[in-house]
C-alpha positions as CSV (number, residue, x, y, z in Angstrom):
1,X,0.0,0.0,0.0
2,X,1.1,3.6,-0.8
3,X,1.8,6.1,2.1
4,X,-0.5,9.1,2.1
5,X,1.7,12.4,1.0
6,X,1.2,15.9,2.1
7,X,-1.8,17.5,0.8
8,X,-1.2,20.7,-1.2
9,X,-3.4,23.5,-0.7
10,X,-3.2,26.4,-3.0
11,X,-4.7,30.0,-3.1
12,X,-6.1,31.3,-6.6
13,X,-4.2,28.4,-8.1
14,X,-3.4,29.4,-12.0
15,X,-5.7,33.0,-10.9
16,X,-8.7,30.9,-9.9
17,X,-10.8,31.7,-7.0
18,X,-10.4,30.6,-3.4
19,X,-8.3,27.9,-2.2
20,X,-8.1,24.4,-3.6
21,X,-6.4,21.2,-2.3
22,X,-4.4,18.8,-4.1
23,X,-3.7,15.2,-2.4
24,X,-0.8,13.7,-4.2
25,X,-1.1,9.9,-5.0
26,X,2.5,9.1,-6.0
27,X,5.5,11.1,-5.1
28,X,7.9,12.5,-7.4
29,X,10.3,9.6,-7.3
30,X,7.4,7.3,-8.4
31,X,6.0,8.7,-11.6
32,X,9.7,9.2,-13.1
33,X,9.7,10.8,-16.2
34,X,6.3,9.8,-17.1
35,X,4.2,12.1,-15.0
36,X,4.4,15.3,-13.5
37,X,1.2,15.2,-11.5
38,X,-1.2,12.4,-10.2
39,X,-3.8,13.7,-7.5
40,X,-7.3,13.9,-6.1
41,X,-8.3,17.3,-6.3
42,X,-11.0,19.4,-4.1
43,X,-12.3,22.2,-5.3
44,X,-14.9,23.5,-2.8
45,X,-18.7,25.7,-4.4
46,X,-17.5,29.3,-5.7
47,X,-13.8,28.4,-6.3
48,X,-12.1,27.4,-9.3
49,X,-8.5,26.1,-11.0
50,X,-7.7,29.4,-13.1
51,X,-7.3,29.1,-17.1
52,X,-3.8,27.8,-17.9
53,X,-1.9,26.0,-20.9
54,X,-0.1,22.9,-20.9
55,X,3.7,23.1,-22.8
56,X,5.5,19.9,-22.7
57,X,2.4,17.7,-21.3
58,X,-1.4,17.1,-21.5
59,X,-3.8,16.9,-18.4
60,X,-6.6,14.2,-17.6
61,X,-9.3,15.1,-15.4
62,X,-11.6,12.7,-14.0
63,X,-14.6,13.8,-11.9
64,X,-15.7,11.7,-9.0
65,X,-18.3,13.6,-7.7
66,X,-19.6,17.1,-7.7
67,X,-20.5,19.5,-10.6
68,X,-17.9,21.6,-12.6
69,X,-18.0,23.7,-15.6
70,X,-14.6,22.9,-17.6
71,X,-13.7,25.1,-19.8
72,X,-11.3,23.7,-23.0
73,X,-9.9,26.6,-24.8
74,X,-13.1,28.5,-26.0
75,X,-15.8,25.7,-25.2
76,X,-17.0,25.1,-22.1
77,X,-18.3,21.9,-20.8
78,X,-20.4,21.4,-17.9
79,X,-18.7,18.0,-15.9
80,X,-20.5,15.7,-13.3
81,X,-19.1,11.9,-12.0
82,X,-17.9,9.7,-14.6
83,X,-17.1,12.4,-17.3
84,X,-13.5,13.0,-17.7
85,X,-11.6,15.6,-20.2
86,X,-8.1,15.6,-22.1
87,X,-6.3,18.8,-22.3
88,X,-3.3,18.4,-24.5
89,X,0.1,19.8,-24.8
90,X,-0.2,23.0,-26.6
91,X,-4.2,23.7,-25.6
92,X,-5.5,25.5,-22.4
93,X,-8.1,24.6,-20.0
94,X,-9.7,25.1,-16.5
95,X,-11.9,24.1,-14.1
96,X,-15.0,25.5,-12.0
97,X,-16.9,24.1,-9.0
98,X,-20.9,25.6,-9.9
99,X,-22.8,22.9,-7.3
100,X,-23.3,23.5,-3.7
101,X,-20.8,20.5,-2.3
102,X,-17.4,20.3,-3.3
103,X,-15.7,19.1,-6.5
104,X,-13.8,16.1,-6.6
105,X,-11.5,14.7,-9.3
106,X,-8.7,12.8,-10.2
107,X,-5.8,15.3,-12.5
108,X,-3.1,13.0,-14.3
109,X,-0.2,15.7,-15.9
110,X,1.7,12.9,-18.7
111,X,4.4,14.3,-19.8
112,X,4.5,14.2,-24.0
């Protein structure tokens, strides 16, 4: 079994709003070169992961539970459990809780 690591909890992450946390599921050492970022993220209702671009790698999200509306450069997408979204290397995305409990999802960075 894997240890638990240090949740990350980060203000207006990429200029989004409030305060998210990020709880790491494999350490540095364990994705290699493969993967910059493996997590369960929390976004709690009103705050958001700000617009950003990927250069070098693409992101997965998968959403556990909650509602989100994901934006994928100039679409947005609203997201609920099950639905997952790609944004790949060169393209820009984000991600916005719009329900009343939080908003739960898996994020896998892969490098390209």
């Amino acid at each position: 079994m894997l240890p638990k690591l240090k949740p990350i909890v980060m203000e207006h992450a990429n200029g989004g709003k409030g305060t998210i946390t990020l709880e790491p599921i494999l350490s540095k050492e364990q994705m290699t070169d493969k993967c910059r970022l493996f997590v369960k993220a929390t976004i709690p209702p009103g705050a958001s992961m700000g617009y950003h671009q990927h250069k070098g790698d693409g992101e997965c999200y998968y959403v556990l539970s909650g509602r989100g509306l994901y934006r994928d450069d100039d679409t947005e997408y609203e997201m609920g459990p099950g639905d997952a979204a790609w944004c790949a290397d060169g393209h820009s995305h984000a991600m916005e809780n719009i329900g009343e409990e939080d908003l739960v999802f898996m994020a896998l960075i892969i490098y390209k």
